[in-house]
PDB file of N, CA, C and O in Angstrom:
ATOM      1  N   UNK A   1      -5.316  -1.384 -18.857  1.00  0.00           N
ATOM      2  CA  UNK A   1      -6.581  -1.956 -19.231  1.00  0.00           C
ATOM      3  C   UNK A   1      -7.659  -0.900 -19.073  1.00  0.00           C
ATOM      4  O   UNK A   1      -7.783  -0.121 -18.128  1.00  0.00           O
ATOM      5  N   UNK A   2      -8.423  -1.004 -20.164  1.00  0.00           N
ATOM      6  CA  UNK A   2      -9.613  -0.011 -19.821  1.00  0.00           C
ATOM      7  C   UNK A   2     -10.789  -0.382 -19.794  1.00  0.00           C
ATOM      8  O   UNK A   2     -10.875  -1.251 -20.661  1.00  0.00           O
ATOM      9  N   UNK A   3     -11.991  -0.209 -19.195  1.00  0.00           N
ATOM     10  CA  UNK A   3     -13.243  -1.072 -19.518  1.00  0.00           C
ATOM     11  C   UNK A   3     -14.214  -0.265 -19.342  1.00  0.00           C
ATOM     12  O   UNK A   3     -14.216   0.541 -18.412  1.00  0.00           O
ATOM     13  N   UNK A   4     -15.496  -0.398 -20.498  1.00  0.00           N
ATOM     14  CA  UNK A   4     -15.823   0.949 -20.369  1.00  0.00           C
ATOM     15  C   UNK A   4     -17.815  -0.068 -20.435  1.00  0.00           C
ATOM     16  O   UNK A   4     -18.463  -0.723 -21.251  1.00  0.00           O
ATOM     17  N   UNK A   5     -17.968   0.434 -19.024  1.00  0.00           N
ATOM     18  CA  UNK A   5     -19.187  -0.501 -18.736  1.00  0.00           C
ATOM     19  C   UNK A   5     -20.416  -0.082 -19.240  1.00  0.00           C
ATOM     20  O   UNK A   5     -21.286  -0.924 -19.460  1.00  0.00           O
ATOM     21  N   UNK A   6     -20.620   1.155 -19.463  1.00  0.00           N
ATOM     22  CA  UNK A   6     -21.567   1.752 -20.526  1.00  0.00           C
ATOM     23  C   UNK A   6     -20.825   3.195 -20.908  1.00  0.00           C
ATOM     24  O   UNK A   6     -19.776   3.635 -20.437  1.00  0.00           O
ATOM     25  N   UNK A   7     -21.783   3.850 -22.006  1.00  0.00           N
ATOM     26  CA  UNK A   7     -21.602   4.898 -22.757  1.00  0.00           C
ATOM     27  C   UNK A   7     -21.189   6.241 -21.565  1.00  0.00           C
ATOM     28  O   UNK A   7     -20.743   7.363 -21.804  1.00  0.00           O
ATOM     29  N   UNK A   8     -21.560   5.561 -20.176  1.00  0.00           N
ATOM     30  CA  UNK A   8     -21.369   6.706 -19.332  1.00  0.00           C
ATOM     31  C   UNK A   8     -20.572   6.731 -18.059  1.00  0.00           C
ATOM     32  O   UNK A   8     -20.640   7.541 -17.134  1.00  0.00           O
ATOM     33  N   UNK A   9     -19.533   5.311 -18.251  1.00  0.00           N
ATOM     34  CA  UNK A   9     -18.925   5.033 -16.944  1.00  0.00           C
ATOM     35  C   UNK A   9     -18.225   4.115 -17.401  1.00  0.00           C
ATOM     36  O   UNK A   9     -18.540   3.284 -18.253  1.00  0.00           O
ATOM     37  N   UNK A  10     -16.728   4.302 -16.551  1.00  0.00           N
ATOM     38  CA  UNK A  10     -15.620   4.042 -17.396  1.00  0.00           C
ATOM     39  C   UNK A  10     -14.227   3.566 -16.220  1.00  0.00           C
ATOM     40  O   UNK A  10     -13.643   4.436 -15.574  1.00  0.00           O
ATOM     41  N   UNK A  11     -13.923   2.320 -16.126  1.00  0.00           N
ATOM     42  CA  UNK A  11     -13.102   1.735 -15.357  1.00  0.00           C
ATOM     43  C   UNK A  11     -11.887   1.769 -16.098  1.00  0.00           C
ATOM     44  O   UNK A  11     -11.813   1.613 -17.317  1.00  0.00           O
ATOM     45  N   UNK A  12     -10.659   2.041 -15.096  1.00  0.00           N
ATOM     46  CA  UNK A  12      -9.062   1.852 -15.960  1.00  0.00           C
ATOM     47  C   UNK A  12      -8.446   1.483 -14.983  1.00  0.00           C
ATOM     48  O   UNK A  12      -8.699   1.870 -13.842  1.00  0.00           O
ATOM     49  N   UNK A  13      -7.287   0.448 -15.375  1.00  0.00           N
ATOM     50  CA  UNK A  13      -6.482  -0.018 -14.431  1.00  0.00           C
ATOM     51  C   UNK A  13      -5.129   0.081 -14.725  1.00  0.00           C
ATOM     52  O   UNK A  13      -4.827  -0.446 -15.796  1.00  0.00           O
ATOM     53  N   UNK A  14      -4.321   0.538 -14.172  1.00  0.00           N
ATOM     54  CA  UNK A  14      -3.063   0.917 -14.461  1.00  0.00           C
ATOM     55  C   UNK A  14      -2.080   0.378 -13.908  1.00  0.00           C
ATOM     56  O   UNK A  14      -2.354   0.363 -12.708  1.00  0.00           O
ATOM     57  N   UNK A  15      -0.619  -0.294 -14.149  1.00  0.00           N
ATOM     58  CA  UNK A  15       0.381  -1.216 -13.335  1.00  0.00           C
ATOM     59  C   UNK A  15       1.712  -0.055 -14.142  1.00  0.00           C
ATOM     60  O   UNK A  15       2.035   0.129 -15.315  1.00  0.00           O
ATOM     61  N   UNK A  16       2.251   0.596 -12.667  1.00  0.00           N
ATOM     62  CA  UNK A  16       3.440   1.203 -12.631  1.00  0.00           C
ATOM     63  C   UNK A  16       4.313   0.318 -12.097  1.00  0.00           C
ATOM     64  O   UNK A  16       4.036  -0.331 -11.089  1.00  0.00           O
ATOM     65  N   UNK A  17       6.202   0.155 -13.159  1.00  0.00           N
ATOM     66  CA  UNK A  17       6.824  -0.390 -12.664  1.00  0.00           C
ATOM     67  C   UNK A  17       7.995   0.309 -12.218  1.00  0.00           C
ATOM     68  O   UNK A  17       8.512   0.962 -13.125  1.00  0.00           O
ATOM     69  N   UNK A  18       8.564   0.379 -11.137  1.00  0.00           N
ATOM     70  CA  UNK A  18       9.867   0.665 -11.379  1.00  0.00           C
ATOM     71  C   UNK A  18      11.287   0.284 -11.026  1.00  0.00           C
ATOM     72  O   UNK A  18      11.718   0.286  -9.873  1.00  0.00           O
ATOM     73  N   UNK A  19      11.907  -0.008 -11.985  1.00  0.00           N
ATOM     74  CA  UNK A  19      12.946  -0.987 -11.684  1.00  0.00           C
ATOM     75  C   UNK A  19      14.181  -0.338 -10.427  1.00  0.00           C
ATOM     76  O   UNK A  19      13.810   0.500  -9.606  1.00  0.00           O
ATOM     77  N   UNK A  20      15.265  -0.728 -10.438  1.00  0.00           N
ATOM     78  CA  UNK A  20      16.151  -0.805  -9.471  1.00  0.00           C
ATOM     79  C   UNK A  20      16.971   0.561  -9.973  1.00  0.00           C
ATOM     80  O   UNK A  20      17.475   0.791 -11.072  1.00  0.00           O
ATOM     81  N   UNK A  21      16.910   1.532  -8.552  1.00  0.00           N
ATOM     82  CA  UNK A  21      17.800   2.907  -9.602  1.00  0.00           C
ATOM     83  C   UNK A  21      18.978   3.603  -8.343  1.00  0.00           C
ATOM     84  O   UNK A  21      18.922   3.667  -7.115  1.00  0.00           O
ATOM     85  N   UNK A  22      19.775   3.948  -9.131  1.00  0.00           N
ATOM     86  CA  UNK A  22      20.864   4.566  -8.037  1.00  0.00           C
ATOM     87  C   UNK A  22      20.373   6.276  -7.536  1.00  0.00           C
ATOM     88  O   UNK A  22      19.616   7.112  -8.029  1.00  0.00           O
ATOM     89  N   UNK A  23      21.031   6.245  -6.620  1.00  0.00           N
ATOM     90  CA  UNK A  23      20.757   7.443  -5.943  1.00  0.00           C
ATOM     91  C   UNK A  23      22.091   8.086  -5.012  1.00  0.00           C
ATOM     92  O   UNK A  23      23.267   7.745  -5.145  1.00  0.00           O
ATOM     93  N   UNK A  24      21.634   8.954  -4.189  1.00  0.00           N
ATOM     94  CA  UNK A  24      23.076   9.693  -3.397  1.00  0.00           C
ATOM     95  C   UNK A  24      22.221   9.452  -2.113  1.00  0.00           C
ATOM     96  O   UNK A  24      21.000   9.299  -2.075  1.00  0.00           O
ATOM     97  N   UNK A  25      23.099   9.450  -1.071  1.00  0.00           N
ATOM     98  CA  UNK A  25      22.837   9.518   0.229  1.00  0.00           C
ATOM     99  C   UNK A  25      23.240  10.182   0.712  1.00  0.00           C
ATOM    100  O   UNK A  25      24.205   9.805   1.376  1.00  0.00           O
ATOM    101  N   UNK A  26      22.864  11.705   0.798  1.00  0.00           N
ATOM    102  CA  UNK A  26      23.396  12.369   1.480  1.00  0.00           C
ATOM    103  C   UNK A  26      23.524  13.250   2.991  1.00  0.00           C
ATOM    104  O   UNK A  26      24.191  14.266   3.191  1.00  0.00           O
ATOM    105  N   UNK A  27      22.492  12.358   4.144  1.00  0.00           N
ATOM    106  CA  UNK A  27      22.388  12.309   5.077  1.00  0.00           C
ATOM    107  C   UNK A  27      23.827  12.202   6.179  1.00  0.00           C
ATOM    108  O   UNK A  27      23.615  12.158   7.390  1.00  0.00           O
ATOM    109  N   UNK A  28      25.259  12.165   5.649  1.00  0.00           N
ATOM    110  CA  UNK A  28      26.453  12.318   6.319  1.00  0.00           C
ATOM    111  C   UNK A  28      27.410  13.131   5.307  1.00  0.00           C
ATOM    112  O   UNK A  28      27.270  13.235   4.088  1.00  0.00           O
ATOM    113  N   UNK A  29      28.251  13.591   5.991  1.00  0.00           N
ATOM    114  CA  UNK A  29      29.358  14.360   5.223  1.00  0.00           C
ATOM    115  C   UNK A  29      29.742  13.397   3.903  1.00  0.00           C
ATOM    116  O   UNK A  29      29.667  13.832   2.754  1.00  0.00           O
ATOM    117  N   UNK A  30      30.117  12.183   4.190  1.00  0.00           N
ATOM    118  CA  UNK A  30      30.310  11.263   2.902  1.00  0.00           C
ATOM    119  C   UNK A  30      29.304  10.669   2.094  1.00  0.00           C
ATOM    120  O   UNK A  30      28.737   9.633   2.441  1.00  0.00           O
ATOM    121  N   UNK A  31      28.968  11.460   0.689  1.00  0.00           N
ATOM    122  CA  UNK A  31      27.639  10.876  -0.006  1.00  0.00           C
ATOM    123  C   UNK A  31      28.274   9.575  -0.952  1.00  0.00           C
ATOM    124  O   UNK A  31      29.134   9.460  -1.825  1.00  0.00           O
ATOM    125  N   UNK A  32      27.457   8.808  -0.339  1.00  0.00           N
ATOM    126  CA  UNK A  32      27.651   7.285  -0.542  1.00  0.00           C
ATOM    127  C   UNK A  32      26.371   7.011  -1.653  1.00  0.00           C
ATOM    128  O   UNK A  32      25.204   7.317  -1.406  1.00  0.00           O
ATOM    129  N   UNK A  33      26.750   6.485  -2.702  1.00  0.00           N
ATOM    130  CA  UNK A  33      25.648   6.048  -3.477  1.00  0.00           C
ATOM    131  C   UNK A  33      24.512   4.137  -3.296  1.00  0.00           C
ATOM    132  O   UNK A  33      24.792   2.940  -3.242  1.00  0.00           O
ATOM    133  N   UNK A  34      23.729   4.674  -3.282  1.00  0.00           N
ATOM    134  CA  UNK A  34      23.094   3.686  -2.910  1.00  0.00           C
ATOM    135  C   UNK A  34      21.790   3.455  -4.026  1.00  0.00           C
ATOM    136  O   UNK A  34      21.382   4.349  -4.766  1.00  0.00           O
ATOM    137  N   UNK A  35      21.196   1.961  -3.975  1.00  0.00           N
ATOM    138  CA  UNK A  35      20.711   1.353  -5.205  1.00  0.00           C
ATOM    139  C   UNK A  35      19.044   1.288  -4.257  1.00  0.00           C
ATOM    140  O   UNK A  35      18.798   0.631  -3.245  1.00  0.00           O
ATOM    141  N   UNK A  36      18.347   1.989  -4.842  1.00  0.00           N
ATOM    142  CA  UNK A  36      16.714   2.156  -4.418  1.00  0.00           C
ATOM    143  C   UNK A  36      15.877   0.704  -5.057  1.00  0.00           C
ATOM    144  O   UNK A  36      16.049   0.164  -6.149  1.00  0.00           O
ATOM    145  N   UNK A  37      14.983   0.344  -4.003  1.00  0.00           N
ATOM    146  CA  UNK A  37      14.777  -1.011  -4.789  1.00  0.00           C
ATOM    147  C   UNK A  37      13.636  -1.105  -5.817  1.00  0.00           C
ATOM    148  O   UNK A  37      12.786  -0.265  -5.520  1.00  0.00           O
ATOM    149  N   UNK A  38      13.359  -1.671  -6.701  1.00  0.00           N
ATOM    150  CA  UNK A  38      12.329  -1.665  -7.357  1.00  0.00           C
ATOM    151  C   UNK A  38      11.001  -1.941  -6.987  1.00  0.00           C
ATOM    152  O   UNK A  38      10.913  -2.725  -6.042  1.00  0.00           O
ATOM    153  N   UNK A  39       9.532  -1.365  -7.634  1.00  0.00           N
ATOM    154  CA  UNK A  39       8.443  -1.555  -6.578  1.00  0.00           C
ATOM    155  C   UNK A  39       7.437  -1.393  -7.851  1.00  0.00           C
ATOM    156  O   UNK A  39       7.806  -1.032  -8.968  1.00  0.00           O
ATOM    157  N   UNK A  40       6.311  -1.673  -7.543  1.00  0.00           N
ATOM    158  CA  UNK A  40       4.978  -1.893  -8.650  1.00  0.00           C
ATOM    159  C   UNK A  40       3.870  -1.351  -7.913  1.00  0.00           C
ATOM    160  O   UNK A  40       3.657  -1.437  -6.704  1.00  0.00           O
ATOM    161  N   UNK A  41       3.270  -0.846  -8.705  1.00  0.00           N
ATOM    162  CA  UNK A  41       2.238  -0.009  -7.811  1.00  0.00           C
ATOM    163  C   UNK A  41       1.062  -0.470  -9.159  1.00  0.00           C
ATOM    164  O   UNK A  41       1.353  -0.733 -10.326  1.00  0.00           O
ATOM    165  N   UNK A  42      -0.635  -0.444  -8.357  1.00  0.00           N
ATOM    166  CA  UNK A  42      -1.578  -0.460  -9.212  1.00  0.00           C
ATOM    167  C   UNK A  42      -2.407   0.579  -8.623  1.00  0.00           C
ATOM    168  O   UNK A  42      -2.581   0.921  -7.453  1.00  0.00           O
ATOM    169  N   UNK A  43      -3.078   1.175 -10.209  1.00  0.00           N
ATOM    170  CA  UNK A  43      -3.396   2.391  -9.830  1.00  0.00           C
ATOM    171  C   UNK A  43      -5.196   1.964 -10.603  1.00  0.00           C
ATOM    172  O   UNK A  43      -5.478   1.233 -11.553  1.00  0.00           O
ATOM    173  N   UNK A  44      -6.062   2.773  -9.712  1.00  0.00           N
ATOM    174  CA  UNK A  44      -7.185   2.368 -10.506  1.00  0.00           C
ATOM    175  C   UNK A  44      -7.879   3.569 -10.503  1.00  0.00           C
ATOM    176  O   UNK A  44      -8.079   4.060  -9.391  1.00  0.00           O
ATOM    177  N   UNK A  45      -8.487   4.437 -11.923  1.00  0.00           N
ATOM    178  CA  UNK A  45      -8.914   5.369 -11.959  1.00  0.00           C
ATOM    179  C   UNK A  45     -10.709   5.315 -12.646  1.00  0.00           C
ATOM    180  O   UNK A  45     -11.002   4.361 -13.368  1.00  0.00           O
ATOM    181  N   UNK A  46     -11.348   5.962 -12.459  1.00  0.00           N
ATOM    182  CA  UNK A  46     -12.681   5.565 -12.832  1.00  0.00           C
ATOM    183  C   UNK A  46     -13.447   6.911 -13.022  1.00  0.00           C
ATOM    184  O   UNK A  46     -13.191   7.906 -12.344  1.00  0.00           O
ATOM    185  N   UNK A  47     -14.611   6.864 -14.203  1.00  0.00           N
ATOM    186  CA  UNK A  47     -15.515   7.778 -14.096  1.00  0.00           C
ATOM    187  C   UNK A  47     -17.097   7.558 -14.440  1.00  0.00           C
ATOM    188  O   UNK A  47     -17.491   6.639 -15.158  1.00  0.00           O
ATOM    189  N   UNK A  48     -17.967   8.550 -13.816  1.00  0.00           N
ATOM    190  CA  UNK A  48     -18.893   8.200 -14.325  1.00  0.00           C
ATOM    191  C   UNK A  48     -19.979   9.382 -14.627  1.00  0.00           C
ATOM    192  O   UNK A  48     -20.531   9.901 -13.656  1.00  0.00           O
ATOM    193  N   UNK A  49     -20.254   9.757 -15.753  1.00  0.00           N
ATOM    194  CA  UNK A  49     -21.137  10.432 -16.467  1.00  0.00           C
ATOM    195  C   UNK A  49     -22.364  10.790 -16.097  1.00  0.00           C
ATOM    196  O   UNK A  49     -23.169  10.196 -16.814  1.00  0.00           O
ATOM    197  N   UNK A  50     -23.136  11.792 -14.966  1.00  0.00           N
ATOM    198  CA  UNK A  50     -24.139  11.679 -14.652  1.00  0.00           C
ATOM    199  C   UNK A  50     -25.245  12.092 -15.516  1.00  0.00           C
ATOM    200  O   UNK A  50     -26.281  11.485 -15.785  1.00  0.00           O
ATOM    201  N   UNK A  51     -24.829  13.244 -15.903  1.00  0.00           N
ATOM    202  CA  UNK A  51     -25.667  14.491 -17.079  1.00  0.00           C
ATOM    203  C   UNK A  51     -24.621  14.630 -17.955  1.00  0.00           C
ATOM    204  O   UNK A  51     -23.471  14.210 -17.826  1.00  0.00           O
ATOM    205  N   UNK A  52     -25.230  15.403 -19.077  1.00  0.00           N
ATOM    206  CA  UNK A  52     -24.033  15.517 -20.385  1.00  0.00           C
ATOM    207  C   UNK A  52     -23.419  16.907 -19.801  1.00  0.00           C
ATOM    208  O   UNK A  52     -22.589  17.345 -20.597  1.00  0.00           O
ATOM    209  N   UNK A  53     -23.571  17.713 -18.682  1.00  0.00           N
ATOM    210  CA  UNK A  53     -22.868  18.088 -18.061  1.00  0.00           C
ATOM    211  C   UNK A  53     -22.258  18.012 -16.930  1.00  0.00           C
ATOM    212  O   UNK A  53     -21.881  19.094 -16.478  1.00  0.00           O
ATOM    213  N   UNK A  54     -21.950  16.730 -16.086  1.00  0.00           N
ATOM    214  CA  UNK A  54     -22.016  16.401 -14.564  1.00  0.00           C
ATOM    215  C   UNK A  54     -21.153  14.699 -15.030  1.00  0.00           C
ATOM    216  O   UNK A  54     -21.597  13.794 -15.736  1.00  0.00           O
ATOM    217  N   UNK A  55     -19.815  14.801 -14.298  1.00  0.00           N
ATOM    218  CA  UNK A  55     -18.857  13.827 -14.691  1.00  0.00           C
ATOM    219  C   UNK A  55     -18.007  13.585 -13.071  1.00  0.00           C
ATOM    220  O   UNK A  55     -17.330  14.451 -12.517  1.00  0.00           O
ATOM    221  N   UNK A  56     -18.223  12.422 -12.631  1.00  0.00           N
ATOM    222  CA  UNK A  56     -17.800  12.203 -11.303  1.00  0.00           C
ATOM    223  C   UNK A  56     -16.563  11.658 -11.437  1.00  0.00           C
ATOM    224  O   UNK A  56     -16.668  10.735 -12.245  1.00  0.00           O
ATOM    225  N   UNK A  57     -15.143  11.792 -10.950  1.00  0.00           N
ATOM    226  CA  UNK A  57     -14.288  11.275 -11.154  1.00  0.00           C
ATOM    227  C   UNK A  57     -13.896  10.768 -10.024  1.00  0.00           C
ATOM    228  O   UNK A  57     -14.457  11.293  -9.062  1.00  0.00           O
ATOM    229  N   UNK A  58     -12.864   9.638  -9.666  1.00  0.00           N
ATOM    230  CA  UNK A  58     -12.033   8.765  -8.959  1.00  0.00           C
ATOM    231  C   UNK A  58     -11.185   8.262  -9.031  1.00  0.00           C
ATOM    232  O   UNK A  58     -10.861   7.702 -10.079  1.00  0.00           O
ATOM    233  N   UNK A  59     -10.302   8.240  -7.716  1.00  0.00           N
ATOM    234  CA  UNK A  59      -8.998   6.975  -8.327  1.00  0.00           C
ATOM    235  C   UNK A  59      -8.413   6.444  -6.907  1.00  0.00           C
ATOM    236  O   UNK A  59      -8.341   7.048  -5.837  1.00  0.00           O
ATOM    237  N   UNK A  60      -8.177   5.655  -7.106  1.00  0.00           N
ATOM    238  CA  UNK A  60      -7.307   4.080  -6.147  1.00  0.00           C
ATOM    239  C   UNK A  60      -6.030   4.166  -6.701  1.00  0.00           C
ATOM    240  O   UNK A  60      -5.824   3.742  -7.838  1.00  0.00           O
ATOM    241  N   UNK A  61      -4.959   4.779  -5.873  1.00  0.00           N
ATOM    242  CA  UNK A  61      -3.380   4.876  -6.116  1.00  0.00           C
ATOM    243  C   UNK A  61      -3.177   3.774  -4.843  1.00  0.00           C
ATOM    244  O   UNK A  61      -3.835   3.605  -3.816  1.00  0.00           O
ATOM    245  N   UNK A  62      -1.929   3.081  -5.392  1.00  0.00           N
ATOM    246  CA  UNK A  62      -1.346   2.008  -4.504  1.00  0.00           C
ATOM    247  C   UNK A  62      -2.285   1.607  -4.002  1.00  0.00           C
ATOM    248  O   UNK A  62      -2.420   2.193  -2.928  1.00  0.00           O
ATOM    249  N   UNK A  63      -3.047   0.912  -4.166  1.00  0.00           N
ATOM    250  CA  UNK A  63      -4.061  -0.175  -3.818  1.00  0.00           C
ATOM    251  C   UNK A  63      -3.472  -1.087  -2.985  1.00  0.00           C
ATOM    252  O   UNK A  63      -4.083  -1.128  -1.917  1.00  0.00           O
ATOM    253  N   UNK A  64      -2.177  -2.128  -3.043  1.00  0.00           N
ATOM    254  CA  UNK A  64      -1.656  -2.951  -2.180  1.00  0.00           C
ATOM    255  C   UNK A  64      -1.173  -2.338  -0.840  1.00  0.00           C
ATOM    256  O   UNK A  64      -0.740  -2.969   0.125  1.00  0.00           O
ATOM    257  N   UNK A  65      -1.339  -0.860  -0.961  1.00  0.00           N
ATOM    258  CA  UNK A  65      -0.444   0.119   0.221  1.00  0.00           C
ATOM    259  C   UNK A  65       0.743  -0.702   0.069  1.00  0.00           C
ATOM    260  O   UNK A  65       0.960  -1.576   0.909  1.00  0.00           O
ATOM    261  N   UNK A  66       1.629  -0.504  -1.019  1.00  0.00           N
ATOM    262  CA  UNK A  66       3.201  -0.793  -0.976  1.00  0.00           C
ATOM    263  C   UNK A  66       3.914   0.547  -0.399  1.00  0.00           C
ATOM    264  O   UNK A  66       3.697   1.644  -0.914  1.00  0.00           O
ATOM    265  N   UNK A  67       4.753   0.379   0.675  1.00  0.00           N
ATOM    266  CA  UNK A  67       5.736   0.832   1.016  1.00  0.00           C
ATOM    267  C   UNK A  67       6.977   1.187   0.526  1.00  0.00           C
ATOM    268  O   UNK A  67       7.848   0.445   0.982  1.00  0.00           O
ATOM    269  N   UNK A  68       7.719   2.679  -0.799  1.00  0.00           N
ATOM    270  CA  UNK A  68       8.650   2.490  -1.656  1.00  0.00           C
ATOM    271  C   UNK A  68       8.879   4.290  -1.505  1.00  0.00           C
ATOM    272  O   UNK A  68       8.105   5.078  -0.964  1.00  0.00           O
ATOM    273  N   UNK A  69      10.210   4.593  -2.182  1.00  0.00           N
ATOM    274  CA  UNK A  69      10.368   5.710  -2.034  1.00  0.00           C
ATOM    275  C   UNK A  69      10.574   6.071  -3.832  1.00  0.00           C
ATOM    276  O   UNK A  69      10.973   5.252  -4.660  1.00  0.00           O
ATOM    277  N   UNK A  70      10.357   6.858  -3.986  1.00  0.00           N
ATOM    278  CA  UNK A  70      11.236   7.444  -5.553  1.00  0.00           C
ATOM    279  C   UNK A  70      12.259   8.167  -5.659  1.00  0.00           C
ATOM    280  O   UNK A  70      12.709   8.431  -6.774  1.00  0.00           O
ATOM    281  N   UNK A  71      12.949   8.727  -4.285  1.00  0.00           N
ATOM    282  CA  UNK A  71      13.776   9.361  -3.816  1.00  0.00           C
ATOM    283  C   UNK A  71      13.908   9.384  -2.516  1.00  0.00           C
ATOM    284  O   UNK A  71      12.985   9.839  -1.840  1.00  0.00           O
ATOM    285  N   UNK A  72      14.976   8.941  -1.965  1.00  0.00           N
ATOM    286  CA  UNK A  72      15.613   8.452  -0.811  1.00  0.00           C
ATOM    287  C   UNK A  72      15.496   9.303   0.446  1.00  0.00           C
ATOM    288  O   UNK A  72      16.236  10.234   0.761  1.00  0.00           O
ATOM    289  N   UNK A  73      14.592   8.896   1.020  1.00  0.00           N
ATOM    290  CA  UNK A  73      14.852   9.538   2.406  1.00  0.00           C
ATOM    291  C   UNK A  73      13.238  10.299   2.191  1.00  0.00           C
ATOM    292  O   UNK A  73      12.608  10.697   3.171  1.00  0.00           O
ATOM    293  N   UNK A  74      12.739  10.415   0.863  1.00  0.00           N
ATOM    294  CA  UNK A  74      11.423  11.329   0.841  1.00  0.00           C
ATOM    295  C   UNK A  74      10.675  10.373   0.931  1.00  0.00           C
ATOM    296  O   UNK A  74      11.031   9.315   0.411  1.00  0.00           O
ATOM    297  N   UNK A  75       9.326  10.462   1.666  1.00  0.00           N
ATOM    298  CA  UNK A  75       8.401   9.691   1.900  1.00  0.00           C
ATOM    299  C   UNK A  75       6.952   9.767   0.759  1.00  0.00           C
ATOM    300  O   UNK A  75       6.328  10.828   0.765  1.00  0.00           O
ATOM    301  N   UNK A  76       6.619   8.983   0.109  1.00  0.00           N
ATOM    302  CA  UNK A  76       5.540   8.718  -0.442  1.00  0.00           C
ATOM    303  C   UNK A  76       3.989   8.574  -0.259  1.00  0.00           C
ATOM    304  O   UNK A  76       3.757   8.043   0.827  1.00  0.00           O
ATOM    305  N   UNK A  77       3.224   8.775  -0.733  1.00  0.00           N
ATOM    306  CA  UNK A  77       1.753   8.597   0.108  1.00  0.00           C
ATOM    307  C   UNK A  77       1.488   6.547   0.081  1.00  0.00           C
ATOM    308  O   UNK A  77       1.917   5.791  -0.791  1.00  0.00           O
ATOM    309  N   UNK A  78       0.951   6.289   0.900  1.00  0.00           N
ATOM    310  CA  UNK A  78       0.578   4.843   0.854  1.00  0.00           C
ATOM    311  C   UNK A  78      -0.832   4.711   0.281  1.00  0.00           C
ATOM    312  O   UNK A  78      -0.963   5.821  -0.235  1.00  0.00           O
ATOM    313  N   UNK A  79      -1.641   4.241   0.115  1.00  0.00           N
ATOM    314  CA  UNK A  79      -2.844   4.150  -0.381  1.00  0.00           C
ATOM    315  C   UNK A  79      -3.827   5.118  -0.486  1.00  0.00           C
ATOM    316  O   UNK A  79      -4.320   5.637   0.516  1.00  0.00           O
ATOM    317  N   UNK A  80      -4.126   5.381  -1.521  1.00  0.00           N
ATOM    318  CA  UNK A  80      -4.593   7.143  -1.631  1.00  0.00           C
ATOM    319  C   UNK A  80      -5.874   7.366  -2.207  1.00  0.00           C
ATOM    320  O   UNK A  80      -5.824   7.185  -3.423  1.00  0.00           O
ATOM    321  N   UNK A  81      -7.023   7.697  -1.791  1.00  0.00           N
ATOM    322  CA  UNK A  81      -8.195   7.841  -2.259  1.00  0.00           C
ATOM    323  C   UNK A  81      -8.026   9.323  -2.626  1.00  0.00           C
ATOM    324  O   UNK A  81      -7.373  10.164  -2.009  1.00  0.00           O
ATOM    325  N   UNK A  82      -9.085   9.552  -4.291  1.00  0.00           N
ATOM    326  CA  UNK A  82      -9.435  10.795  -4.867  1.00  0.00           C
ATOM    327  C   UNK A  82     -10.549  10.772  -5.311  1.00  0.00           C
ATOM    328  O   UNK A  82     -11.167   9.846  -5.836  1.00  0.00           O
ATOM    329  N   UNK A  83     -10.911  12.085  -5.052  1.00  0.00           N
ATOM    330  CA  UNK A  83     -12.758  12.329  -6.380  1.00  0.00           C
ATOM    331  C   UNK A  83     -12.368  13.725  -6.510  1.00  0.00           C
ATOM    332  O   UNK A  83     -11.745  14.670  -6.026  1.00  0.00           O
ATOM    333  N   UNK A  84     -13.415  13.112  -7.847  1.00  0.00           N
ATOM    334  CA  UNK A  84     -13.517  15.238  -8.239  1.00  0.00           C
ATOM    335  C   UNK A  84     -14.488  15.607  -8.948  1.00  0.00           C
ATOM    336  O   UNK A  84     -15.172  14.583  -8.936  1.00  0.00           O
ATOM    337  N   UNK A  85     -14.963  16.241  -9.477  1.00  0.00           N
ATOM    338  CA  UNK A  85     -16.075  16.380 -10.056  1.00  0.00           C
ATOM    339  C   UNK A  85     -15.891  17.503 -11.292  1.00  0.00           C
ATOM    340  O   UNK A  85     -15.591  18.657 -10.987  1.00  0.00           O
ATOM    341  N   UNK A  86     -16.073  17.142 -12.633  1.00  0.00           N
ATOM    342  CA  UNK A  86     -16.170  17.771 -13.350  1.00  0.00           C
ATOM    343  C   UNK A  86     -17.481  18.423 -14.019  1.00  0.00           C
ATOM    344  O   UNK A  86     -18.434  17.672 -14.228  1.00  0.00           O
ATOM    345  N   UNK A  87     -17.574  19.750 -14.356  1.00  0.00           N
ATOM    346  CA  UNK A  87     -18.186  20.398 -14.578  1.00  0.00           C
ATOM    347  C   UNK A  87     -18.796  20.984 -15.297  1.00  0.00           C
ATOM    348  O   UNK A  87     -19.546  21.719 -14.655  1.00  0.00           O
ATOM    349  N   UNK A  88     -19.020  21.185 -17.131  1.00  0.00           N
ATOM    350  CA  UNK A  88     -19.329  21.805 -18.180  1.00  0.00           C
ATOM    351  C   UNK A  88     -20.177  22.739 -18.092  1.00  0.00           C
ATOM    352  O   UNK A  88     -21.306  22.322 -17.836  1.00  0.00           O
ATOM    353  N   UNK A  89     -20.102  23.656 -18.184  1.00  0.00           N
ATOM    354  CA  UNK A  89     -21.081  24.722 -18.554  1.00  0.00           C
ATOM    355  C   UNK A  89     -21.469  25.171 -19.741  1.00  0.00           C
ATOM    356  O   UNK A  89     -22.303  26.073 -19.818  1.00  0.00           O
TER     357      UNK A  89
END
């Protein structure tokens, strides 16, 4: 979804899914395959236009702070604030 509240600032909302996926476990001599569970994440990114050169950016990753891996045993960030600021010269 995108919503764009004036000519200079701009809301988006994003829904990542990911379904149920196999993997290796290879934390013992015997790599045993194992099924990673599926998880949904909402992501919310935003900007806003100060000057026609001066562009503030943001974003809201995992908003629910869901707890999920994309690879087994590696750890993920939980709820993640960003800005940045773009620049034109």
């Amino acid at each position: 979804m995108n919503y764009e509240l004036s000519n200079d600032m701009n809301i988006n909302a994003q829904l990542r899914y990911e379904g149920e996926r196999d993997d290796k476990d290879f934390s013992n001599f015997i790599v045993q395959r194992v099924q990673l569970p599926a998880f949904t994440l909402l992501i919310f990114p935003l900007r806003n236009k100060i000057f026609s050169y001066l562009m503030l950016t943001g974003r809201i990753e995992n908003l629910f702070d869901k707890k999920y891996e994309e690879v087994l045993y590696y750890g993920t960030l939980r709820r993640s604030f960003y800005a940045g600021i773009n620049l034109n010269l």
